[in-house]
C-alpha positions as CSV (number, residue, x, y, z in Angstrom):
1,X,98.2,-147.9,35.8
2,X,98.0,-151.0,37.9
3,X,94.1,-150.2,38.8
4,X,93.5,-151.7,35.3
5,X,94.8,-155.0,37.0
6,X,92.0,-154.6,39.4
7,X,89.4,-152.8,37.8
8,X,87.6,-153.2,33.9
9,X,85.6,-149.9,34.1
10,X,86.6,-147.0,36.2
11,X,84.2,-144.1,36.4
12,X,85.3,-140.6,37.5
13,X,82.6,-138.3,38.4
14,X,81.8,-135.4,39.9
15,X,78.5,-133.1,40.9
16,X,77.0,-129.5,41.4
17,X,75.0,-129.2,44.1
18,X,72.6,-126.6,45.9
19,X,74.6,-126.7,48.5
20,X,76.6,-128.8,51.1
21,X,73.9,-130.5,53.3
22,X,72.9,-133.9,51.5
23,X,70.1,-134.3,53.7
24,X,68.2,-131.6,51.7
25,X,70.4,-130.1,49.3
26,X,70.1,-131.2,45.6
27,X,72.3,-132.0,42.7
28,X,71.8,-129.8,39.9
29,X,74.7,-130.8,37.7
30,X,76.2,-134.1,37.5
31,X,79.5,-135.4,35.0
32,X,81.3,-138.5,34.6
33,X,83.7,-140.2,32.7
34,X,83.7,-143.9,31.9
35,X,87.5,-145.8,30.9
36,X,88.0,-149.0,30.5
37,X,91.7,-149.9,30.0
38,X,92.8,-146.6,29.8
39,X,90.4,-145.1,27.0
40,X,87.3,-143.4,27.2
41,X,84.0,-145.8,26.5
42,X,81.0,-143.2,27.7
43,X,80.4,-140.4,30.0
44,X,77.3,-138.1,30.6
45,X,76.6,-134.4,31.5
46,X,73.2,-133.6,33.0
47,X,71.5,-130.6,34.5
48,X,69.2,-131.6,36.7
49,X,65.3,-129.4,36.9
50,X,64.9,-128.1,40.9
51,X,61.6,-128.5,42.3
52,X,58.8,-126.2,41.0
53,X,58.9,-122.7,43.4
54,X,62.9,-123.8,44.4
55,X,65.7,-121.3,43.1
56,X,69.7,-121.5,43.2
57,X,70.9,-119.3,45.8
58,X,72.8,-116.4,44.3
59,X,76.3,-118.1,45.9
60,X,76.0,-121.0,43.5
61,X,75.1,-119.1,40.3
62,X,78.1,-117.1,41.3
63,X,79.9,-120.3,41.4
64,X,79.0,-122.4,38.8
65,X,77.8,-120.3,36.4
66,X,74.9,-122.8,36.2
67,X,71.0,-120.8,36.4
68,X,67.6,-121.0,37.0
69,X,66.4,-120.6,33.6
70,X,69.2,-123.6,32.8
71,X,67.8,-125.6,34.5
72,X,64.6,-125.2,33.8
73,X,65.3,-125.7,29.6
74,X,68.3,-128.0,29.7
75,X,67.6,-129.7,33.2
76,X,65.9,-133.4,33.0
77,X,64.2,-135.2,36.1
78,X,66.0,-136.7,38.9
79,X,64.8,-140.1,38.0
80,X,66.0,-139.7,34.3
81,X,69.7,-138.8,35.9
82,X,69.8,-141.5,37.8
83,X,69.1,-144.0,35.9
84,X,72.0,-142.3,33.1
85,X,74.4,-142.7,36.3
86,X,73.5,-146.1,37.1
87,X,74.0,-146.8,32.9
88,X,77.2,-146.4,33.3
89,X,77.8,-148.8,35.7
90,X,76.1,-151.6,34.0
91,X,78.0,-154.6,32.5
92,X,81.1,-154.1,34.5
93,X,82.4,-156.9,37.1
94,X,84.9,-155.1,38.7
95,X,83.8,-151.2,38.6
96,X,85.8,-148.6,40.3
97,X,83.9,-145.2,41.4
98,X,86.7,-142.3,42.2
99,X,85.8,-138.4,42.9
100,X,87.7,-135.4,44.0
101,X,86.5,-135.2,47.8
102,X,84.4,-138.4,47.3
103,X,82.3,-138.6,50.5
104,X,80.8,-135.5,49.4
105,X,80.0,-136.9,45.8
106,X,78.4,-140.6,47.0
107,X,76.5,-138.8,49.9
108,X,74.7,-136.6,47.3
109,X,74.3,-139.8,44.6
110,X,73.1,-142.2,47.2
111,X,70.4,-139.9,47.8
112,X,69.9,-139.3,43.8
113,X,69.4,-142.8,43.3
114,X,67.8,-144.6,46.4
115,X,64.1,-142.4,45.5
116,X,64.3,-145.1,42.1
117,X,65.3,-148.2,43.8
118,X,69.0,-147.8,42.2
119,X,71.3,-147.4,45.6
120,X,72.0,-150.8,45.3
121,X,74.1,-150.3,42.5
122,X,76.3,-148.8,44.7
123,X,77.0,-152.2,46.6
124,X,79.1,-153.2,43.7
125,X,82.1,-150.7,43.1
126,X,84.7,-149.9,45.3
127,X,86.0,-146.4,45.8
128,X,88.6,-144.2,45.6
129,X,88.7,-140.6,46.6
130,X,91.4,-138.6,44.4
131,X,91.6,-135.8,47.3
132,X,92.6,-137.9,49.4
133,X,95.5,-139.2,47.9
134,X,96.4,-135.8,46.8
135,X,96.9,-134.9,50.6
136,X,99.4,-137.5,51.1
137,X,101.2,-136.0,48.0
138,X,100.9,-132.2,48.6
139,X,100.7,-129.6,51.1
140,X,97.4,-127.8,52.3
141,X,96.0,-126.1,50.6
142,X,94.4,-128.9,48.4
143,X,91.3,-127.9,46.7
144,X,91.0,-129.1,43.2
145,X,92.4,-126.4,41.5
146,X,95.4,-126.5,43.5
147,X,96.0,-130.1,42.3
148,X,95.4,-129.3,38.7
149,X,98.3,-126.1,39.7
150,X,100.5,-128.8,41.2
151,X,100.6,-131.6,38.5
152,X,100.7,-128.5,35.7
153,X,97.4,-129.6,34.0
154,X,96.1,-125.9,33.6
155,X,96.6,-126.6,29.4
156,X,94.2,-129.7,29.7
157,X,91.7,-129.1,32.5
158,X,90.0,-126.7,34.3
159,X,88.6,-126.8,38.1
160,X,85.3,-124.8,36.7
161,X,82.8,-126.0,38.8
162,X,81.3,-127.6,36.2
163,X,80.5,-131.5,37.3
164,X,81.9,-132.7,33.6
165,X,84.9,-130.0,33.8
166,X,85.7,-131.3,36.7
167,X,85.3,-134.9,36.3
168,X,88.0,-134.9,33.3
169,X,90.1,-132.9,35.3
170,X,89.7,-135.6,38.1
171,X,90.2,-138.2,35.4
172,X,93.9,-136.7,34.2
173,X,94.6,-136.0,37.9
174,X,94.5,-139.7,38.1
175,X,96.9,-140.5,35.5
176,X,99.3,-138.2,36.9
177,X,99.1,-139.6,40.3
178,X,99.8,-143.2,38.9
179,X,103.1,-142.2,37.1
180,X,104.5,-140.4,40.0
181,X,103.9,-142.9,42.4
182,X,102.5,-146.9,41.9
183,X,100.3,-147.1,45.1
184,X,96.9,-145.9,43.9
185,X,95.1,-149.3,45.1
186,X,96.9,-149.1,49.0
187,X,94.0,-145.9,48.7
188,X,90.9,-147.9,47.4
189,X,88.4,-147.6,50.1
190,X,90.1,-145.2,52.1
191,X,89.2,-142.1,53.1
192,X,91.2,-139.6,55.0
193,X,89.2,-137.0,57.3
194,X,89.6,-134.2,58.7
195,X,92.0,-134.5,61.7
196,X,89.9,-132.7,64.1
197,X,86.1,-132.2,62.6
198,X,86.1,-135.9,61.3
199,X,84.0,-137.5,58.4
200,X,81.6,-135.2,57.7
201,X,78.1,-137.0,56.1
202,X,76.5,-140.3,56.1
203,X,79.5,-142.6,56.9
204,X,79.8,-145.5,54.0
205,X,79.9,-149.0,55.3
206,X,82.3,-150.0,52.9
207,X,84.8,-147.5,53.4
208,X,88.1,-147.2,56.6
209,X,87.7,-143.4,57.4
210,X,91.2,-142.3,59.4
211,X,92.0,-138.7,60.4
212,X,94.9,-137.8,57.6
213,X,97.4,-135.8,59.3
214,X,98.4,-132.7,56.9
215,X,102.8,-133.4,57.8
216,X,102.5,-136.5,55.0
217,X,105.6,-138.0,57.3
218,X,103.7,-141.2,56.4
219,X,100.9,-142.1,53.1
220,X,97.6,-142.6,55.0
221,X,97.6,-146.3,54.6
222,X,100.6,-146.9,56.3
223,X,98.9,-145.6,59.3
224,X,95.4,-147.9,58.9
């Protein structure tokens, strides 16, 4: 994978939240996967505690299988996540961050880390967002699952809704990207949008959003 070439630590994560509004939605799950050269070097999987008087809305316990009373033994604080997350992050000069539908992810871990004086962290690593690439590859429709369906994975991961589950899964869907096709880095800091809705939540400065057409007659970055 020529990202090692360009990257010594890439971490692939991935979160659970309360729901889809970073602005007051939580995380309540989050999972990641640390490589360097290839092999796994650290990771973490943390439940995160809701605010005293806050419950899960039915939808997500539906979803994720993840509960109140969950959270409320296994969970640890916010600040003690974030500071795991930003962990994994430490000692490497040229990190890569990737997710599956990465706005969504760093929108919801900017706002995890910034209470603690850690969102500078996120100055350092570039980004890549797996989805993305996967809609250059595939036809709609391209939820994670789908992928994992496409690239027949279903014997090694699992899109559970679990943040670690799906964080490996993200992490093999990666691998089989790079065999089929060498252009992973033309995709680091790009982030295709929705064609007519646009980017949806706090734009990041570091990142070219372009409307990604869904005919693939052209990879996204041959249209930047």
């Amino acid at each position: 994978m020529t990202l090692w070439e360009q990257f010594d630590r890439l971490v692939i994560f991935d979160t659970e939240t309360t729901g889809v509004d970073y602005g007051k939605d939580r995380i309540i799950e989050i999972g990641a996967v640390s490589l360097e050269n290839g092999t796994e070097t650290g990771g973490m999987d943390l439940f995160i505690r809701l605010p005293e008087g806050r419950r899960l809305d039915p939808f997500i316990v539906q979803l994720t299988g993840i509960t109140d009373e969950r959270l409320a033994s296994e969970g640890v604080g916010d600040e003690e996540a974030a500071r795991a997350f930003a962990a994994l992050l430490e000692g490497a000069e040229r990190p890569l961050l990737v997710a599956y539908n990465a706005q969504f992810d760093l929108n919801f871990l900017f706002y995890l880390l910034r209470p603690w004086g850690l969102a500078e962290i996120l100055k350092k690593p570039r980004f890549l967002d797996a989805l993305t690439v996967y809609r250059d590859r595939r036809d709609y429709p391209h939820k994670l699952e789908h992928a994992i369906a496409a690239y027949q994975l279903e014997d090694q991961a699992v899109n559970s809704h679990r943040a670690i589950d799906d964080a490996r899964a993200a992490a093999l869907l990666l691998e089989e990207m790079a065999k089929e096709r060498d252009d992973l880095e033309r995709y680091i800091d790009l982030f295709g949008t929705h064609p007519k809705y646009g980017v949806s939540g706090r734009k990041i400065s570091s990142v070219t959003y372009r409307a990604q057409p869904y005919d693939r007659r052209k990879p996204l970055y041959e249209l930047v």
